[in-house]
VOPAGU-2260 file (C-alpha; in pm, 1 decimal, decimal comma):
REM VOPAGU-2260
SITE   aa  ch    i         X         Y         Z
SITE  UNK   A    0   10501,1    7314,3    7937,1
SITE  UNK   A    1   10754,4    7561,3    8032,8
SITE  UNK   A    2   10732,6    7838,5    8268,9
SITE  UNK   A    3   10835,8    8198,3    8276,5
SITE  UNK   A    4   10895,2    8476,6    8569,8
SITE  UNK   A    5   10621,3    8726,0    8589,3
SITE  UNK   A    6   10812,6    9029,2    8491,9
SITE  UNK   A    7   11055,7    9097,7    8808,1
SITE  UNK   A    8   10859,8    8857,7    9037,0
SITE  UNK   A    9   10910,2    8560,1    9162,2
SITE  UNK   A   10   10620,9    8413,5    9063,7
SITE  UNK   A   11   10638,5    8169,3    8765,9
SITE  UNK   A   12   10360,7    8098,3    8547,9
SITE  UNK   A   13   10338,4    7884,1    8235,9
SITE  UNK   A   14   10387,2    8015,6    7868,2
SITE  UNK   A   15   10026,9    7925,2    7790,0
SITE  UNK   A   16    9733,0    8054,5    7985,5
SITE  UNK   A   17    9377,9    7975,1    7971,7
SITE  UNK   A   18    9128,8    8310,1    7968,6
SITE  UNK   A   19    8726,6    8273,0    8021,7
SITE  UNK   A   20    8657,2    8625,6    7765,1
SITE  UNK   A   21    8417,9    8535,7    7487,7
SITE  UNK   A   22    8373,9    8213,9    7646,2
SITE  UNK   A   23    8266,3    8078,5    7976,6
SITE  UNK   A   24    7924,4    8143,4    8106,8
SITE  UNK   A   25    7741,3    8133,2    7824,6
SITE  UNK   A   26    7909,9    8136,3    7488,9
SITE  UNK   A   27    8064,5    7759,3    7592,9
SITE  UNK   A   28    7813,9    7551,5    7800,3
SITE  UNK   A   29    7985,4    7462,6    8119,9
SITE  UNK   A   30    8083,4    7096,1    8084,6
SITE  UNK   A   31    8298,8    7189,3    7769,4
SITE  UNK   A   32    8436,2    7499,7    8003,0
SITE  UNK   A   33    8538,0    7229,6    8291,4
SITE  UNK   A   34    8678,1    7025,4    7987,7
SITE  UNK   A   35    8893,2    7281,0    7868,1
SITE  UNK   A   36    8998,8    7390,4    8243,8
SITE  UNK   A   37    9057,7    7032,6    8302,1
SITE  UNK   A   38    9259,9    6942,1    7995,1
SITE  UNK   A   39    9427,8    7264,7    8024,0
SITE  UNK   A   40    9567,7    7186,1    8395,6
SITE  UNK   A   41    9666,7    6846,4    8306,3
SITE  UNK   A   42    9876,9    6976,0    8052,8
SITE  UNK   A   43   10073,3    7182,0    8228,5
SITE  UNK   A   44    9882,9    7544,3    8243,8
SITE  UNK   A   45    9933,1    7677,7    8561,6
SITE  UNK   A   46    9741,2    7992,8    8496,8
SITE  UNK   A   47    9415,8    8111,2    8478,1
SITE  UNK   A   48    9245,2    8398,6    8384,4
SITE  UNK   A   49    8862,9    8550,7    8421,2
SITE  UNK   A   50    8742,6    8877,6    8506,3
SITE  UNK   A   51    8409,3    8997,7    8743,8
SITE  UNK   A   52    8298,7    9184,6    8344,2
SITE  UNK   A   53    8257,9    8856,4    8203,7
SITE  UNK   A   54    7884,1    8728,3    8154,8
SITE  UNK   A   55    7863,7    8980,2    8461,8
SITE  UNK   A   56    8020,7    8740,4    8704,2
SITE  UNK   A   57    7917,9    8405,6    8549,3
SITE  UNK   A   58    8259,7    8326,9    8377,9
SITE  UNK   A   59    8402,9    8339,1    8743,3
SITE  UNK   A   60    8173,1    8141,0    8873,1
SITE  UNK   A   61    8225,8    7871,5    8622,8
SITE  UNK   A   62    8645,5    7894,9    8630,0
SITE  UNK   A   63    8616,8    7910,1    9052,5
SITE  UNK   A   64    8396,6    7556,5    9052,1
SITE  UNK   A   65    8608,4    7374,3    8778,0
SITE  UNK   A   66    8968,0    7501,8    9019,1
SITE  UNK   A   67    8810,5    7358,8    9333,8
SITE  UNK   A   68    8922,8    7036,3    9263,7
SITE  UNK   A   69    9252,1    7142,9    9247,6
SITE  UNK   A   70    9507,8    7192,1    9551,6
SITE  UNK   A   71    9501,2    7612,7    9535,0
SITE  UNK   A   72    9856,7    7674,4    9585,9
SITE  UNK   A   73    9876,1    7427,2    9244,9
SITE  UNK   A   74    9753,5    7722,0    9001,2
SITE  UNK   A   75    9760,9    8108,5    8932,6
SITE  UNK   A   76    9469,7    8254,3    8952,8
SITE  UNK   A   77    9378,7    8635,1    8777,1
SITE  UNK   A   78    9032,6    8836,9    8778,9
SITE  UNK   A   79    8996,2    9216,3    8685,6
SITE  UNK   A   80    8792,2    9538,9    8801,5
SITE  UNK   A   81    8665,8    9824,5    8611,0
SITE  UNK   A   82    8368,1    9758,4    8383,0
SITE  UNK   A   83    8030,7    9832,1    8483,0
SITE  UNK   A   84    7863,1    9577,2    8710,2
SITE  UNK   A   85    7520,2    9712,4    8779,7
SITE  UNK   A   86    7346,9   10049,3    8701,5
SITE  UNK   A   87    7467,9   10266,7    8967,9
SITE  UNK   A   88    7730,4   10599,7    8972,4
SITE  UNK   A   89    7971,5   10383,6    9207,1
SITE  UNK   A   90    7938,4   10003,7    8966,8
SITE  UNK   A   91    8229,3   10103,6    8753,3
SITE  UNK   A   92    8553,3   10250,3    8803,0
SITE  UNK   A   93    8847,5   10202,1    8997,6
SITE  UNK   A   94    8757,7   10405,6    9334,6
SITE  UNK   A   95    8826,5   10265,6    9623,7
SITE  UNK   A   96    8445,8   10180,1    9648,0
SITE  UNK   A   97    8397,9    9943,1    9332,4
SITE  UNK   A   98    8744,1    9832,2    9389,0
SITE  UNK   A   99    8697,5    9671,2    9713,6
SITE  UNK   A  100    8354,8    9582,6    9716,7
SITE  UNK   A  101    8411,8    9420,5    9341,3
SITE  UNK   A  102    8737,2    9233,1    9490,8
SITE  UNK   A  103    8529,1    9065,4    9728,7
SITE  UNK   A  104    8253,3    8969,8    9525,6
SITE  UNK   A  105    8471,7    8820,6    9301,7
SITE  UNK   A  106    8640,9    8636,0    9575,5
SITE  UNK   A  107    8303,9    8501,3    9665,4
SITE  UNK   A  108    8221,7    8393,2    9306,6
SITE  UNK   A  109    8557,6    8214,9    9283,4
SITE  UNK   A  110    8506,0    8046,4    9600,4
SITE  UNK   A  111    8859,8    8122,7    9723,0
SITE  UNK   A  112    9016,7    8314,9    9974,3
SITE  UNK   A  113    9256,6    8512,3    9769,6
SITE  UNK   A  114    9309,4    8567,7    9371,0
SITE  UNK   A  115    9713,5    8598,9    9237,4
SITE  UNK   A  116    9646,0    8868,0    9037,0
SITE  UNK   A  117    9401,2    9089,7    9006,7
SITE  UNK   A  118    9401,9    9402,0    8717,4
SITE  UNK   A  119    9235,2    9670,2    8668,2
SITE  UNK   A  120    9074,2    9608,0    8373,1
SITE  UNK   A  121    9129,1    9955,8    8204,7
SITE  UNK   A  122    9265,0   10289,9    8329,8
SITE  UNK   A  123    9005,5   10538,9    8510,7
SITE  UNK   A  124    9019,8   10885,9    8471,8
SITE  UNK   A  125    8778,9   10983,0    8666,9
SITE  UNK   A  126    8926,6   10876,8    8971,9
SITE  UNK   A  127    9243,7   10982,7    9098,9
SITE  UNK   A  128    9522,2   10699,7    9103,6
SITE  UNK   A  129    9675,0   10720,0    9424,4
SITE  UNK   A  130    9294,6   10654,5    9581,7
SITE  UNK   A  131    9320,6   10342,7    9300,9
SITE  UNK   A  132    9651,0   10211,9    9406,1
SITE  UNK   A  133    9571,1   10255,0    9809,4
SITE  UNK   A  134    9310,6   10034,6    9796,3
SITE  UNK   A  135    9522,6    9776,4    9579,6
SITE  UNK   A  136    9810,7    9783,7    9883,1
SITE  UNK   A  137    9510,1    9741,7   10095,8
SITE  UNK   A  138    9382,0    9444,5    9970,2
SITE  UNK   A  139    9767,9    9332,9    9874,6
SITE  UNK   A  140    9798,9    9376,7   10297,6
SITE  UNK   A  141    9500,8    9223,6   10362,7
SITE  UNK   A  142    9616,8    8891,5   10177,1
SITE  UNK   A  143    9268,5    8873,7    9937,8
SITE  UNK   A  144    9547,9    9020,1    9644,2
SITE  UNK   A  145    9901,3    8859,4    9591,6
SITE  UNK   A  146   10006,7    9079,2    9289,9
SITE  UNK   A  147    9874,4    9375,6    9116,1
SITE  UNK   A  148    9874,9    9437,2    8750,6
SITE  UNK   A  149    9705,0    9640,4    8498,9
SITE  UNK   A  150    9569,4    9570,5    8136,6
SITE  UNK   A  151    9566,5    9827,9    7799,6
SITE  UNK   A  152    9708,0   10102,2    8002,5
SITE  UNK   A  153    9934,0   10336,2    7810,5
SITE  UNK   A  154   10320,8   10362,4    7882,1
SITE  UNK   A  155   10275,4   10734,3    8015,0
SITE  UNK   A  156    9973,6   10547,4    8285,7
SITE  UNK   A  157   10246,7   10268,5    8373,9
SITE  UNK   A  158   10520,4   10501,8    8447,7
SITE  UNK   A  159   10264,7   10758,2    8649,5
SITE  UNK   A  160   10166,8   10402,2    8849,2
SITE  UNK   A  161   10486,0   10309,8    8919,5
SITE  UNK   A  162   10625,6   10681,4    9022,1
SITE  UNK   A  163   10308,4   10728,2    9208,3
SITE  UNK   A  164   10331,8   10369,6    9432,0
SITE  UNK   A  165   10695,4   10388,4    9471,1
SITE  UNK   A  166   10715,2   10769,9    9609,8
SITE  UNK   A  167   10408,1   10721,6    9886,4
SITE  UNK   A  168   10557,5   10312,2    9913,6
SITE  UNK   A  169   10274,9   10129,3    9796,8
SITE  UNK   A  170   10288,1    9774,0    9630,6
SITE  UNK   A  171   10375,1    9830,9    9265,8
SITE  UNK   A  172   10239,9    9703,2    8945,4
SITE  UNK   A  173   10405,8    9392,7    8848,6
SITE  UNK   A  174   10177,6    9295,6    8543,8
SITE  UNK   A  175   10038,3    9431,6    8212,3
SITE  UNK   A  176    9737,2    9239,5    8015,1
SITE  UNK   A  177    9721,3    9404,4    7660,2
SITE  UNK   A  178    9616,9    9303,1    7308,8
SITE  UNK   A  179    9924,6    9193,4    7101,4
SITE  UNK   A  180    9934,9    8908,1    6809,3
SITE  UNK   A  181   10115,1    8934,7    6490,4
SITE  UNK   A  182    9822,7    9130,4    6333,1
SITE  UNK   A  183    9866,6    9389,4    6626,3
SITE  UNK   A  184   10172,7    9540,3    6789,0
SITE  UNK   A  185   10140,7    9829,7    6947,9
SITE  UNK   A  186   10268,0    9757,6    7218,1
SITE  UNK   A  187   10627,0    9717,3    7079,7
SITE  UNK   A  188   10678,6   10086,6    7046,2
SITE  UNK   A  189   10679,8   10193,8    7406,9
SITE  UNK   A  190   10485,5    9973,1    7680,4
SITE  UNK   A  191   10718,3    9698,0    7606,2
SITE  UNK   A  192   11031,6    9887,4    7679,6
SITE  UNK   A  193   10843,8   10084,1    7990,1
SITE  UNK   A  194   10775,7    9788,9    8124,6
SITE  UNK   A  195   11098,3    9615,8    8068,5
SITE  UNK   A  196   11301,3    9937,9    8272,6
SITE  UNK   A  197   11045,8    9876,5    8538,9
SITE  UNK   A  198   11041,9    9504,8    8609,2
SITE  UNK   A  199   10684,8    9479,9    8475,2
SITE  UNK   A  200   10557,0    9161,2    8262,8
SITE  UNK   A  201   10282,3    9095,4    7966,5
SITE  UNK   A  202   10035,0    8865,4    7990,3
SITE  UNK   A  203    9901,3    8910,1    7646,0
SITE  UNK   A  204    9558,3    8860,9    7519,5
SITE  UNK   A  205    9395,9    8758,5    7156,7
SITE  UNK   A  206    9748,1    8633,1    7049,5
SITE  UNK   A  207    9562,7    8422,7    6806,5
SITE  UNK   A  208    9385,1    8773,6    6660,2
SITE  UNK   A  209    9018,6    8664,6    6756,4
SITE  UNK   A  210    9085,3    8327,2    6587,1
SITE  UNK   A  211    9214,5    8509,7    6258,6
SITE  UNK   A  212    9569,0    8326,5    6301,6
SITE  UNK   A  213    9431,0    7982,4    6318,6
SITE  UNK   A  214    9394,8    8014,4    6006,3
SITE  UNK   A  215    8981,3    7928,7    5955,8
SITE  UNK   A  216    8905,4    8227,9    5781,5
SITE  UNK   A  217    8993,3    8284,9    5446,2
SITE  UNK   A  218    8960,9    8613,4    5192,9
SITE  UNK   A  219    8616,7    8579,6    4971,7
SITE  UNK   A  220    8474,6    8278,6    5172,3
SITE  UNK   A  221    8210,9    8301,6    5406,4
SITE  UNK   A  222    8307,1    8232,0    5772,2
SITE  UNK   A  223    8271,8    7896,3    5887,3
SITE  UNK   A  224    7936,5    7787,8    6094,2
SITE  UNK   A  225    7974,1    7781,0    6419,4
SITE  UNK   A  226    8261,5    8074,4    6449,2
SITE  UNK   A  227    8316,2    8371,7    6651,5
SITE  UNK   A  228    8358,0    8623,9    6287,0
SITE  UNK   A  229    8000,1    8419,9    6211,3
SITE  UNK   A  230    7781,9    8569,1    6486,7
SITE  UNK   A  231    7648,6    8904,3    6392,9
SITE  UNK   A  232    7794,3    9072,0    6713,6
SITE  UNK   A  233    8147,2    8999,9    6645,3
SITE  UNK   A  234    8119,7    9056,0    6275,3
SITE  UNK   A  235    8486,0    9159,6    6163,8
SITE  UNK   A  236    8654,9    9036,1    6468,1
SITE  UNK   A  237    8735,6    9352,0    6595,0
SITE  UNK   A  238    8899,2    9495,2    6247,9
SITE  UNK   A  239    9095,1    9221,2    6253,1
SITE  UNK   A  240    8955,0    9053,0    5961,8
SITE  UNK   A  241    9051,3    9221,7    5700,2
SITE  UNK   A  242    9121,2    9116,7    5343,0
SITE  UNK   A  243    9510,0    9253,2    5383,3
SITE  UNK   A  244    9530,7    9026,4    5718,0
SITE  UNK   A  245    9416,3    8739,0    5563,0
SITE  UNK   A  246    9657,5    8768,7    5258,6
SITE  UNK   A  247    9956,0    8750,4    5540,6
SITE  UNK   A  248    9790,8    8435,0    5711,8
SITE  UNK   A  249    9826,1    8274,8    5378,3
SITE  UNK   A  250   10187,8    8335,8    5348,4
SITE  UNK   A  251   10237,2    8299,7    5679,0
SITE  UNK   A  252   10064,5    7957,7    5673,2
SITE  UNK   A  253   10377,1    7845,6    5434,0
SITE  UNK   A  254   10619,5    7940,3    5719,7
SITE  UNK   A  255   10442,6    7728,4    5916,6
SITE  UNK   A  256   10425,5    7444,0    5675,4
SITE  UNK   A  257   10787,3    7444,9    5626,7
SITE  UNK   A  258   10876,7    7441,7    5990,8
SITE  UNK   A  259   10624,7    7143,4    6030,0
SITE  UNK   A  260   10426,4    7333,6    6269,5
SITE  UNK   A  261   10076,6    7459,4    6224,2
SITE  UNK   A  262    9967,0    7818,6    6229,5
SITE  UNK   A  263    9871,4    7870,7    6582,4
SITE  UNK   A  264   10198,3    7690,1    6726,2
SITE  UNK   A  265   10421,7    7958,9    6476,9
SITE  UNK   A  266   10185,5    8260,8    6582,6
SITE  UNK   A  267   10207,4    8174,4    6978,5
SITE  UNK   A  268   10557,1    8063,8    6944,0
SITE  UNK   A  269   10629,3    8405,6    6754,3
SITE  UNK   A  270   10483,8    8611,7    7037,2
SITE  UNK   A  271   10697,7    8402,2    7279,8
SITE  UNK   A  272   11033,8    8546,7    7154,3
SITE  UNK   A  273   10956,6    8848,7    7329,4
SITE  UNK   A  274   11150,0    8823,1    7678,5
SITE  UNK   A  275   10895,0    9062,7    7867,0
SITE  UNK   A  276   10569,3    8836,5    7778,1
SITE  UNK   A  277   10564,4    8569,1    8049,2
SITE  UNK   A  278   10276,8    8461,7    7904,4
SITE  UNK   A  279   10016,3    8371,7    7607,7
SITE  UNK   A  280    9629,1    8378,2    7721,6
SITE  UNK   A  281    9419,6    8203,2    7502,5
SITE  UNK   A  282    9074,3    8094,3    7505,1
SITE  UNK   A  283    8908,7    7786,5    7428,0
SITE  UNK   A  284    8555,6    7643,9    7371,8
SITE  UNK   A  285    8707,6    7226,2    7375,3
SITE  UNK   A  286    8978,1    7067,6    7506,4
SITE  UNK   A  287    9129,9    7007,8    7189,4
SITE  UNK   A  288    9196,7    7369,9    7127,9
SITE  UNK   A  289    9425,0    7359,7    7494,7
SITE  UNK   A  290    9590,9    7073,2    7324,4
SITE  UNK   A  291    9644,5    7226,8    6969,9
SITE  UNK   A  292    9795,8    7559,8    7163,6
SITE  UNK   A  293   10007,6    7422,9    7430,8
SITE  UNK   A  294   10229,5    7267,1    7155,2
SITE  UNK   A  295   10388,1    7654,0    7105,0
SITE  UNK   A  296   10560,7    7621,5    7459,4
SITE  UNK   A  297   10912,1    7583,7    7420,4
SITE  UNK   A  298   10942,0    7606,9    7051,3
SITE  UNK   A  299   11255,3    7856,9    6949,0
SITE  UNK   A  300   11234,4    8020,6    6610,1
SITE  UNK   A  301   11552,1    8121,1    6450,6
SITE  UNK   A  302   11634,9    8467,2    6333,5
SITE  UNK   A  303   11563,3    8362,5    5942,7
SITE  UNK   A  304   11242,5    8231,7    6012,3
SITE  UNK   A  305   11184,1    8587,7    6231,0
SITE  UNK   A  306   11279,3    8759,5    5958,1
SITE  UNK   A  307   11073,1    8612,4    5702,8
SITE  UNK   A  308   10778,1    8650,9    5911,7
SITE  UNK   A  309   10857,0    9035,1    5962,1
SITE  UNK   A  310   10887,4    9082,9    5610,7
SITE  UNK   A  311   10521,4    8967,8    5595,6
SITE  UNK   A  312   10438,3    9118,7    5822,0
SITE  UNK   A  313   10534,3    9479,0    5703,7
């Protein structure tokens, strides 16, 4: 495993992360969670990822009792605020309310004193963001936050952040968590750069594209038994799996084949030549799938490769 700077930090974390979305708390039974945790740590990941949302608060339950073995100052450790956690006005958001009271729930769930990193999960318009980032510097001051980050906010809502916390000197965002795979880049046009002129890192999630780049799913065949595009409720991954998507895994698949790699090492590996990502979150339901992904850390692909794949791509 190697290990990368999170964006102008000096915290290093390793090119593979494990997330809980989708997955611990009740889509994975537990002892195949702790498997996965376990495997994953003994391999090298030194970061881990879960947020208060997921299985409303169950996925953070399971991640905090599988890390308790472990020597704390050993591993990262991320949650998130924002998404609705009960049925009243003040359960969602970012005010200072949810924020704090959410933190320290989550805290509880964990069973540890203090998380590394904790986002908020989306951007909140209804609240105004200096109230949002004052009670981030709190908790930052307070010692229950070490780093603050964001995830899928736009590059106009990173810039206003950092303006914002460096004008009334309040700890800045250091982190971004958005989508980003080879089947969706957004993020190339304008976060990337934003946060590259402001010392800010990726942590990217889905970089596998719900599953659609390890190459299971295939155009005209039903989904396989057992899989996420098989369950009702996440039936098209997302618009992800398309029949124009799948024609690229195929040829992408070759690329793959010729490098003697498989499909998920060249997709992770491909995300990893971006400078600004410190780091690939991915999710899985066994051990083996730690073991299949970790492979992508460290492998280099040269500019011909690159540009093959970008011609696919297009």
């Amino acid at each position: 495993m190697e290990y990368r700077r999170l964006g102008n930090t000096g915290l290093k974390v390793s090119e593979i992360s494990l997330g809980s979305w989708l997955t611990y708390g009740g889509y994975v039974e537990e002892q195949n969670a702790t498997s996965s945790i376990d495997k994953a740590y003994d391999l090298g990941i030194n970061f881990f990822d879960t947020a208060n949302v997921y299985m409303r608060g169950e996925a953070e339950i399971v991640v905090g009792k599988a890390l308790k073995k472990y020597q704390r100052d050993s591993y990262v450790l991320a949650t998130k605020v924002f998404w609705p956690m009960g049925d009243g006005p003040n359960d969602r958001g970012l005010s200072r309310k949810h924020v704090i009271e959410q933190c320290h729930a989550s805290l509880k769930r964990l069973n540890t004193d203090y998380v590394d990193i904790y986002y908020c999960h989306r951007y909140d318009k209804e609240t105004p963001l200096e109230e949002t980032l004052r009670a981030l510097d709190d908790l930052v001051r307070q010692g229950k936050v070490l780093y603050v980050g964001v995830s899928e906010w736009t590059a106009e809502q990173i810039s206003e952040a950092v303006h914002l916390a460096d004008k009334k000197l309040l700890d800045r965002i250091v982190v971004n968590q958005p989508q980003y795979s080879m089947l969706e880049r957004y993020i190339e046009k304008e976060v990337i750069p934003v946060s590259e002129k402001h010392g800010i890192g990726q942590v990217v999630w889905s970089p596998l594209a719900q599953g659609v780049l390890t190459g299971k799913y295939r155009k005209g065949e039903k989904a396989p038994e057992g899989s996420r595009a098989a369950q009702e409720k996440y039936n098209g991954l997302f618009g992800l799996l398309s029949d124009a998507n799948l024609d690229k895994v195929e040829l992408l698949k070759e690329v793959a084949g010729d490098l003697s790699i498989s499909l998920p090492t060249l997709a992770l590996a491909w995300i990893l030549r971006q400078q600004n990502v410190a780091s690939a979150l991915v999710g899985a339901s066994r051990p083996e799938q730690v073991e299949e992904n970790v492979k992508a850390s460290g492998v280099k692909l040269n500019e011909e490769t690159l540009a093959r794949i970008e011609d696919i791509l297009r």
